[in-house]
DRENDO-1510 file (C-alpha; in Angstrom, 1 decimal, always signed):
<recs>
REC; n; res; u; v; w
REC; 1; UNK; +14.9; +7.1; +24.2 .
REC; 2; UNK; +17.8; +5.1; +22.1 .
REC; 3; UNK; +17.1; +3.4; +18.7 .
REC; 4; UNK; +17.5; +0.0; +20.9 .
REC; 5; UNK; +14.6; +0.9; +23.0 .
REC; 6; UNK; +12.3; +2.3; +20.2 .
REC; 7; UNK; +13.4; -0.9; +18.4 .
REC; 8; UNK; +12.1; -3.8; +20.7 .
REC; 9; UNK; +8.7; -1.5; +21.4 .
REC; 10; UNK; +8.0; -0.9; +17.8 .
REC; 11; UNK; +9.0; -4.8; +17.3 .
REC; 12; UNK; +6.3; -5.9; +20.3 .
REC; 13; UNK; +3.4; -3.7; +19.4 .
REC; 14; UNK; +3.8; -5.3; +16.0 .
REC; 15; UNK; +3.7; -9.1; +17.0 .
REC; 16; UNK; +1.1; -8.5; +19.6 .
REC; 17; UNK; -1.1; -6.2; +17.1 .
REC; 18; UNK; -4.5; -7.8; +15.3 .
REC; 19; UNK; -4.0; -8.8; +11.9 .
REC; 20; UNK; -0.4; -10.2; +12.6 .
REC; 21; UNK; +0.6; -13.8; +11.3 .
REC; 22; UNK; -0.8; -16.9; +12.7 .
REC; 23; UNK; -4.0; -14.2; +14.5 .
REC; 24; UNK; -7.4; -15.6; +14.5 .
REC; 25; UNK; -8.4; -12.7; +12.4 .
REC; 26; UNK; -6.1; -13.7; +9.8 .
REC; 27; UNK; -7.2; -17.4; +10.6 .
REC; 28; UNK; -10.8; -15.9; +10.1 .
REC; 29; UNK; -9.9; -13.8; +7.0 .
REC; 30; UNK; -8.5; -16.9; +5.4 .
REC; 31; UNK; -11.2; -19.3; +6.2 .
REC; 32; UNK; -13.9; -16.9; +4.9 .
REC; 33; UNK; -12.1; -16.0; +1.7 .
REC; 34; UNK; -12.1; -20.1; +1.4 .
REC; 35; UNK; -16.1; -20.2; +1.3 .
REC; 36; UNK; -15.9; -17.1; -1.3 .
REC; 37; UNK; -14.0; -19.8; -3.8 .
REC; 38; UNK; -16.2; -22.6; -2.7 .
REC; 39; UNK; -12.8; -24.3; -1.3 .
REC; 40; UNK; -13.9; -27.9; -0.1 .
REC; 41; UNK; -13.7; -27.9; +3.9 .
REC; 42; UNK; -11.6; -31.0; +3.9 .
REC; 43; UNK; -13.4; -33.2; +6.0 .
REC; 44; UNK; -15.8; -34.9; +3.5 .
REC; 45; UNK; -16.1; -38.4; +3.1 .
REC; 46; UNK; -15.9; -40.5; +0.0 .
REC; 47; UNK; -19.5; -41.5; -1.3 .
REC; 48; UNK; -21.4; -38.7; +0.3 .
REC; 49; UNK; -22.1; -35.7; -1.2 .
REC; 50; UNK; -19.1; -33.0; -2.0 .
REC; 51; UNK; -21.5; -30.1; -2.6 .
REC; 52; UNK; -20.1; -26.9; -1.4 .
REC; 53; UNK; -22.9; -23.9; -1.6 .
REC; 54; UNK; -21.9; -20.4; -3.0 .
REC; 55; UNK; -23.9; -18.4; -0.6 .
REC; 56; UNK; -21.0; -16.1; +0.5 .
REC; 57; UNK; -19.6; -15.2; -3.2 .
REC; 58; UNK; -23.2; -14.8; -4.2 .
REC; 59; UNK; -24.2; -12.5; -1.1 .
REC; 60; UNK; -21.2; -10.1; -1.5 .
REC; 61; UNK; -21.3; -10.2; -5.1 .
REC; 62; UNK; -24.6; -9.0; -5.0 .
REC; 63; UNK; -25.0; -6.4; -3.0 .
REC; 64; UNK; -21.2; -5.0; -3.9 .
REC; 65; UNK; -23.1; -3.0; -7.3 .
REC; 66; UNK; -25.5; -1.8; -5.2 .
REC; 67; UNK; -22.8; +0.3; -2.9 .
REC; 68; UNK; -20.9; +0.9; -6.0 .
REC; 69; UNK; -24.1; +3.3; -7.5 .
REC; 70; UNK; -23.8; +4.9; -4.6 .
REC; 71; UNK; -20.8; +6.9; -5.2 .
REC; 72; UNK; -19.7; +6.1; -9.1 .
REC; 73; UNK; -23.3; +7.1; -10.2 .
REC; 74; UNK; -22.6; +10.7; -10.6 .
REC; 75; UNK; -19.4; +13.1; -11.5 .
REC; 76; UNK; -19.0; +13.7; -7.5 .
REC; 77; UNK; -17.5; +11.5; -4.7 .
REC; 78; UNK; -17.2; +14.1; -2.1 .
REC; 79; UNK; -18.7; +17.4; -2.1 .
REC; 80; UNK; -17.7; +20.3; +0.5 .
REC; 81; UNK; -20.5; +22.3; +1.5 .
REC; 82; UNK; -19.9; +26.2; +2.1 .
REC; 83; UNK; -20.6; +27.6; +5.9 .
REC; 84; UNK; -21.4; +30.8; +4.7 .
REC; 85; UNK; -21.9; +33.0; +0.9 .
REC; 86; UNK; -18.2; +34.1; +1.1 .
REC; 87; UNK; -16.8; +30.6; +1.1 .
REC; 88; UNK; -19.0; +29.0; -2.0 .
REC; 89; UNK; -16.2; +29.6; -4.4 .
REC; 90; UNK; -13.2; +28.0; -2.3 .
REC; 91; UNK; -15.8; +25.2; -1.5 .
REC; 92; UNK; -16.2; +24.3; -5.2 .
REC; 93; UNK; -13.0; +24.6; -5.8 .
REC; 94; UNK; -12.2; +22.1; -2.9 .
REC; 95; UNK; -14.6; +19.5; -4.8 .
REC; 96; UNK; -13.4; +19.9; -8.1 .
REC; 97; UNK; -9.7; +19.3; -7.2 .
REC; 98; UNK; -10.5; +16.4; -4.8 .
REC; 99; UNK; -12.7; +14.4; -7.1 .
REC; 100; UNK; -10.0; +14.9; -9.6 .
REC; 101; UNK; -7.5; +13.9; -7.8 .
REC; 102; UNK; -9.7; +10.5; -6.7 .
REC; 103; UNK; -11.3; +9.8; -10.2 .
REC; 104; UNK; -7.9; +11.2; -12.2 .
REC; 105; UNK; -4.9; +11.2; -10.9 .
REC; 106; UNK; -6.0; +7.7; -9.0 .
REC; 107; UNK; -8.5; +4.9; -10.1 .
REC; 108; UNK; -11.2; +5.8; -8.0 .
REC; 109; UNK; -13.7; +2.8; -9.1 .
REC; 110; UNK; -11.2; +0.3; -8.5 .
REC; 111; UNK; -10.6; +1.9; -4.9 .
REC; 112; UNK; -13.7; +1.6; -4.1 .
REC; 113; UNK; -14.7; -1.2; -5.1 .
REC; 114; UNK; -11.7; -3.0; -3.5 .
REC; 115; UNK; -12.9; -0.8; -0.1 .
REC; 116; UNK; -16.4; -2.1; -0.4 .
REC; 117; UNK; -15.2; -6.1; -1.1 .
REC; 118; UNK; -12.7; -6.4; +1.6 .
REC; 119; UNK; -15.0; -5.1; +3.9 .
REC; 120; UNK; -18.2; -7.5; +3.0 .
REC; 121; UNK; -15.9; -10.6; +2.9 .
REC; 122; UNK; -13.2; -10.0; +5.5 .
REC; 123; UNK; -14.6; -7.6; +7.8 .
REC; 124; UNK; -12.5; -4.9; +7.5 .
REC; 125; UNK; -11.7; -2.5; +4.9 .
REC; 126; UNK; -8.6; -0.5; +4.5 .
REC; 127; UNK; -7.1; +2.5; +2.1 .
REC; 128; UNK; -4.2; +4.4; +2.6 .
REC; 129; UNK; -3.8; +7.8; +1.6 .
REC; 130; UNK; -0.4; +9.6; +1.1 .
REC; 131; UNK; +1.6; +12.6; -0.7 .
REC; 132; UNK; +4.1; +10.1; -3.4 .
REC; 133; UNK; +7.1; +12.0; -3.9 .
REC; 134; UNK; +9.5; +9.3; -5.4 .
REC; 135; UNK; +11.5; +9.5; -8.0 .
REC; 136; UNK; +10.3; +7.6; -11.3 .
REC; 137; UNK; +13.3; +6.2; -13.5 .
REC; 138; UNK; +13.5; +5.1; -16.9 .
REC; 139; UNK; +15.8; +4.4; -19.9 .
REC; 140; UNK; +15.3; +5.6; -23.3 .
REC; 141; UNK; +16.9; +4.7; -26.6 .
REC; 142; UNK; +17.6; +7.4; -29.5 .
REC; 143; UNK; +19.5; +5.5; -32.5 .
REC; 144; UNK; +19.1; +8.5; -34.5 .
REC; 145; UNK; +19.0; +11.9; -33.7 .
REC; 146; UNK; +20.1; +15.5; -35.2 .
REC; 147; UNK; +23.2; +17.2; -33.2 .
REC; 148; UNK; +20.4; +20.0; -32.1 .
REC; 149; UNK; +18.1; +17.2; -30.9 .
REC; 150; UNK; +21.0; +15.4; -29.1 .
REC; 151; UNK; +21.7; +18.6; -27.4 .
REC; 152; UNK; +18.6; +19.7; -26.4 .
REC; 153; UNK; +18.4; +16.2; -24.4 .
REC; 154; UNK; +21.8; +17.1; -22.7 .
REC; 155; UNK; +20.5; +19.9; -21.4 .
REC; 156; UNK; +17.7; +18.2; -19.8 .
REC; 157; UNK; +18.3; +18.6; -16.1 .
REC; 158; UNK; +16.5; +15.2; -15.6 .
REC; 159; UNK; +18.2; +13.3; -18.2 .
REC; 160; UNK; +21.7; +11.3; -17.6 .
REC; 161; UNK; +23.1; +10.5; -20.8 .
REC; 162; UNK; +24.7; +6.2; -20.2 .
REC; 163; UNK; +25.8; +6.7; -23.8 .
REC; 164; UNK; +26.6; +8.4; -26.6 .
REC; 165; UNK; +27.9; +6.9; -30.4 .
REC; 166; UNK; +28.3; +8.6; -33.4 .
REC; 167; UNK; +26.6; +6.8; -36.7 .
REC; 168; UNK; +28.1; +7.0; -40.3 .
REC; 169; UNK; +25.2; +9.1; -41.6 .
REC; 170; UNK; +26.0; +12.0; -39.6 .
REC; 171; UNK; +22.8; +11.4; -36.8 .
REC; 172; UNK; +23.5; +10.6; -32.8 .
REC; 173; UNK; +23.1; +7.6; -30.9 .
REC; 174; UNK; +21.8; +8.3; -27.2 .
REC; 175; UNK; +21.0; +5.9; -24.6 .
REC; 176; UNK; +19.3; +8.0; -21.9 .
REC; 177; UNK; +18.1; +7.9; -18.0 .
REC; 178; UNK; +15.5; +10.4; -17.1 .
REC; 179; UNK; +14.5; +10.7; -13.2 .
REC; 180; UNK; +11.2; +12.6; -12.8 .
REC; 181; UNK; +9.4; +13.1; -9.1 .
REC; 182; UNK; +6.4; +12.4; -9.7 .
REC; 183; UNK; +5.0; +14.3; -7.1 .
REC; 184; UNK; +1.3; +13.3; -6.6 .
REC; 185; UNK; -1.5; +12.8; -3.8 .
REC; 186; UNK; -2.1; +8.7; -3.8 .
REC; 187; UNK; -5.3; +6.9; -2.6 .
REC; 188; UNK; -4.5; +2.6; -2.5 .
REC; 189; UNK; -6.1; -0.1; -0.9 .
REC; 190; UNK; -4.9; -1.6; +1.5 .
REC; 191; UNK; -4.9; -5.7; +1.6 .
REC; 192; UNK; -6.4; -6.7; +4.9 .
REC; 193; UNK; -3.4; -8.9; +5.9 .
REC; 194; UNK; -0.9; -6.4; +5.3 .
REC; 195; UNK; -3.1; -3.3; +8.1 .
REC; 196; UNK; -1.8; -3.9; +11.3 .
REC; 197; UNK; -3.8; -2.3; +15.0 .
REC; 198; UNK; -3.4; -2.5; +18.4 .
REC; 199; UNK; -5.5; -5.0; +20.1 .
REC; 200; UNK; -7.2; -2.7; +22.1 .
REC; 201; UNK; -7.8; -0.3; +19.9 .
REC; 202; UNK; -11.2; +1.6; +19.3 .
REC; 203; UNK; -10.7; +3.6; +16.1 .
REC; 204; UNK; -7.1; +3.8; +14.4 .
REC; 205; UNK; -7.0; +7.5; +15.0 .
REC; 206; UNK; -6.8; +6.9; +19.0 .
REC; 207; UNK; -4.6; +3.2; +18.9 .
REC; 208; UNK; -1.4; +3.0; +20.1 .
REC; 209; UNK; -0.1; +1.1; +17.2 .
REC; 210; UNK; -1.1; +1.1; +13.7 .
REC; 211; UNK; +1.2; -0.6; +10.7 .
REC; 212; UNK; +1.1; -1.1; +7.0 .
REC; 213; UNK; +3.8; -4.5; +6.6 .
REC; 214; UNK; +4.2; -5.4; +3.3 .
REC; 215; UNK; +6.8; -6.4; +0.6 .
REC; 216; UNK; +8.0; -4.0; -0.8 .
REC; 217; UNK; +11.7; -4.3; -4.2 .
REC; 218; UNK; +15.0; -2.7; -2.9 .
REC; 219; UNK; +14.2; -0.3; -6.2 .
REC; 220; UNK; +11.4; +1.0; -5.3 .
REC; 221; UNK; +12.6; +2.1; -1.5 .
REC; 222; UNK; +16.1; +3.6; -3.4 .
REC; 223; UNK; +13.6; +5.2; -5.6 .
REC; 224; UNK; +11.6; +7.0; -2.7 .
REC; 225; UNK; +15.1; +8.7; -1.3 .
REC; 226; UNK; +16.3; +6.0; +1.2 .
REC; 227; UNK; +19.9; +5.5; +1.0 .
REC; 228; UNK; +21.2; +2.6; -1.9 .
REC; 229; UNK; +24.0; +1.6; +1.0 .
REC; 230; UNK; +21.6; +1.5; +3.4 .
REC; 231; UNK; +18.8; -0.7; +1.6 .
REC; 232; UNK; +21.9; -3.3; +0.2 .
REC; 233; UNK; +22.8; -3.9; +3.7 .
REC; 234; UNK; +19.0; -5.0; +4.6 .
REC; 235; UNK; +18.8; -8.6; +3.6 .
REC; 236; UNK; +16.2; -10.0; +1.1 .
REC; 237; UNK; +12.6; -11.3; +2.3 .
REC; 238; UNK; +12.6; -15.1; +3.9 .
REC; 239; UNK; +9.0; -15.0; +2.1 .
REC; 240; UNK; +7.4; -15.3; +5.7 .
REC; 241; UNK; +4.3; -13.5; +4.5 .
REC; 242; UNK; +3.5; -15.4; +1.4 .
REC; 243; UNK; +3.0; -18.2; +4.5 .
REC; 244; UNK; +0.1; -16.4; +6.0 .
REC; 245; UNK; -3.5; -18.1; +5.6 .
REC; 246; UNK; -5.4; -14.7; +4.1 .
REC; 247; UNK; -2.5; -14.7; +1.4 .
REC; 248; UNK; -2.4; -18.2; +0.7 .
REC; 249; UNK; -6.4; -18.0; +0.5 .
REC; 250; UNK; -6.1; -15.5; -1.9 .
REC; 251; UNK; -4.3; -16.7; -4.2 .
REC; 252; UNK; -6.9; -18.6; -5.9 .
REC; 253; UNK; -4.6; -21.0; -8.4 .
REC; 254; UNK; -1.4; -21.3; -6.3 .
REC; 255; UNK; +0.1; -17.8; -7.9 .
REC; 256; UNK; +2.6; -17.4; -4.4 .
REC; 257; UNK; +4.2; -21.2; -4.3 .
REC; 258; UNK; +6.7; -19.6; -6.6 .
REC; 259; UNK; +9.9; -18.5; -5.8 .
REC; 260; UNK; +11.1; -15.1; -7.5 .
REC; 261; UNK; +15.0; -14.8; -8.3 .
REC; 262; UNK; +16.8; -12.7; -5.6 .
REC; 263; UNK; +19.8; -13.0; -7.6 .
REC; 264; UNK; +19.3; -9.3; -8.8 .
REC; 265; UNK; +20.0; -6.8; -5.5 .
REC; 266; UNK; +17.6; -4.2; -6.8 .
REC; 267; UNK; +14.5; -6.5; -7.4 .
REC; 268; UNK; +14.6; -8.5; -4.0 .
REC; 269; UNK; +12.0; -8.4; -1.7 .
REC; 270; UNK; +12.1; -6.6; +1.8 .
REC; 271; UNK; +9.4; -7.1; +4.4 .
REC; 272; UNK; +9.3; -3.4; +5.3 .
REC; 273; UNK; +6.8; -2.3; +8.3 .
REC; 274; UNK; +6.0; +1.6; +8.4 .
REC; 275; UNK; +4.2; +2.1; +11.6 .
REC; 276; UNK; +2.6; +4.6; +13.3 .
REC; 277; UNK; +3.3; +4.4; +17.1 .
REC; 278; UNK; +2.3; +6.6; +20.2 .
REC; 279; UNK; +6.0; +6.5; +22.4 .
REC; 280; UNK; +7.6; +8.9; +24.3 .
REC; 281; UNK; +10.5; +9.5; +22.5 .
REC; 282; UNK; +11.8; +12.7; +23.7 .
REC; 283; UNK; +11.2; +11.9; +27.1 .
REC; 284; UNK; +8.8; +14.5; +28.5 .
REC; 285; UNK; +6.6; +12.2; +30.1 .
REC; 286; UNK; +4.0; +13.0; +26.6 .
REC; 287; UNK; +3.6; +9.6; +24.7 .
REC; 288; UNK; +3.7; +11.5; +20.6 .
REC; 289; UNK; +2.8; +9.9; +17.4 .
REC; 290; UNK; +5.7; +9.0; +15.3 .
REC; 291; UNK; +6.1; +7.6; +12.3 .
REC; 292; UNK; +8.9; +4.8; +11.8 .
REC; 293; UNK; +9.2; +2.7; +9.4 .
REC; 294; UNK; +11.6; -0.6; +9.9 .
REC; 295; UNK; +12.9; -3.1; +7.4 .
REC; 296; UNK; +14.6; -6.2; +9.2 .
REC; 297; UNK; +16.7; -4.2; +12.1 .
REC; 298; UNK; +17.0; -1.2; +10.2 .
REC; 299; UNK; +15.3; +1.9; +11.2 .
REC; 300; UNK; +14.6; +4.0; +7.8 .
REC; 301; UNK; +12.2; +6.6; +9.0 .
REC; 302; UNK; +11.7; +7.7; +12.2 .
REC; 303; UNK; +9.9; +11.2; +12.9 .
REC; 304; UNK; +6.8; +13.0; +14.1 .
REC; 305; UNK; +3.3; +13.2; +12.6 .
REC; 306; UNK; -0.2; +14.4; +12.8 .
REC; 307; UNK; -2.1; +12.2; +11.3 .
REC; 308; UNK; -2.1; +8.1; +10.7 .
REC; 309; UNK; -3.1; +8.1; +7.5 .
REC; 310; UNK; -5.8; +5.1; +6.8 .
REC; 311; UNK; -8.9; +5.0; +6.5 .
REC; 312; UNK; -11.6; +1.9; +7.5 .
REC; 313; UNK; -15.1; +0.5; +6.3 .
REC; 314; UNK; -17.0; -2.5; +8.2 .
REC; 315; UNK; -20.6; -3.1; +7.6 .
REC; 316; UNK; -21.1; -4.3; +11.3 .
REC; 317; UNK; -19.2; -1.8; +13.7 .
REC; 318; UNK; -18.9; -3.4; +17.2 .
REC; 319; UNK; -19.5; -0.9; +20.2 .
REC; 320; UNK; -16.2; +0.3; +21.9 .
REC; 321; UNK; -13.9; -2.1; +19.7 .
REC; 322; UNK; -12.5; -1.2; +15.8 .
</recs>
């Protein structure tokens, strides 16, 4: 199969998935994120009454503490049970590092709570879990510093020196650029208008089509290992997302009707899709699951997997439909 022809499928399964723009899920979504705020309806008439009830905010808002205690009322989130005496050790172990690196090295109440809300008030609730290997950047000033300090820092295989001056008391000047990787295991929520699934879709480990479209800043994809030619080419977002009715709902005082500058290339926004798509690519007559991730009519990633990696959480599952 050409790039062409794994362009115009990826492009279709996307407009035709649920949770696209202008969907009546995301109609749905929108509408009940509306009742959460008490929105008026916009069909009352002046002299009668303009009393809009809280019963949705006050539903989820009261029973979202109860799930909470659930799982934040001990030191344990997940627990892996051993199968036999010989695998106790390695089965603590296995707890211990993954409630560390939920409650640690990522804000595990917040997750959660985000899980549990989205799921109450807009049916569905997503996180995404992935290995972040980007590359973190940031410049530090030194006004003053010995000569053995100063070269210590030069030696620094992650430090790029921008500048160097020499003051009239004998100390250094640096300005300095230090790239780490930082080279961690990240659990995120995902906001319901930006998960994407096939129509027909069961569960998201068995759909044909699964997405995560979102904005993302030219920076941060550079800073992942994507090519700075490459992303400069893509142009900047038309903002057709902001435009969506869960968004818009959302923002509770108006936050998206402004415009961000796009005058500076490495702070623009891109509208960047990575999806996770059964396709034959390799033409054996096997439809595999590849990952490939688009940003306008560019194809950044495109490459094999095992695994989509989401997770949901609805408190009403529907037989035979996600």
């Amino acid at each position: 199969m050409d790039d062409a022809s794994l362009k115009a499928i990826f492009r279709a399964e996307e407009k035709d998935s649920l949770g696209f723009l202008g969907s009546q899920l995301s109609a749905d979504r929108g509408q009940a994120m509306d009742y959460y705020f008490q929105r008026p309806f916009g069909n009352e008439v002046e002299g009668r009454s303009q009393v809009v009830t809280s019963d949705v905010s006050d539903t989820v808002d009261w029973i979202l503490p109860s799930l909470l205690r659930i799982f934040t009322s001990g030191p344990e989130v997940v627990r892996f049970d051993p199968t036999g005496p010989e695998d106790e050790e390695a089965a603590q172990q296995a707890t211990d590092y993954i409630n560390h690196v939920f409650h640690t090295e990522n804000p595990g109440f917040l997750i959660l709570h985000a899980w549990f809300k989205d799921a109450l008030l807009q049916k569905n609730g997503m996180v995404k879990v992935w290995y972040d290997d980007s590359v973190n950047v940031n410049v530090q000033n030194y006004p003053k510093l010995e000569e053995a300090d100063a070269l210590l820092l030069a030696k620094d295989p992650e430090t790029d020196i921008i500048s160097r001056t020499e003051n009239d008391d004998g100390t250094i000047g640096l300005s300095i650029r230090k790239s780490k990787e930082s080279g961690r295991s990240r659990v995120e929520g995902v906001p319901p208008e930006e998960f994407l699934i096939s129509r027909d879709a069961k569960t998201i480990d068995e759909a044909r089509f699964v997405g995560h479209r979102r904005k993302r800043m030219a920076s941060d994809l550079i800073a992942e290992g994507y090519k700075r030619g490459l992303i400069d080419g893509i142009p900047g977002d038309d903002d057709a997302m902001a435009q969506g009715q869960e968004r818009t709902s959302r923002s509770r005082y108006n936050e998206d009707d402004t415009i961000a500058s796009t005058m500076d290339k490495a702070t623009r926004q891109i509208t960047v899709t990575e999806g996770y798509l059964r396709v034959d690519y390799d033409d054996d007559g096997v439809a595999e699951l590849r990952m490939v991730t688009m940003a306008g009519e560019v194809v950044l990633e495109n490459e094999p997997v095992d695994v989509v990696p989401f997770a949901d959480l609805t408190p009403i599952p529907m037989s035979h439909r996600w």
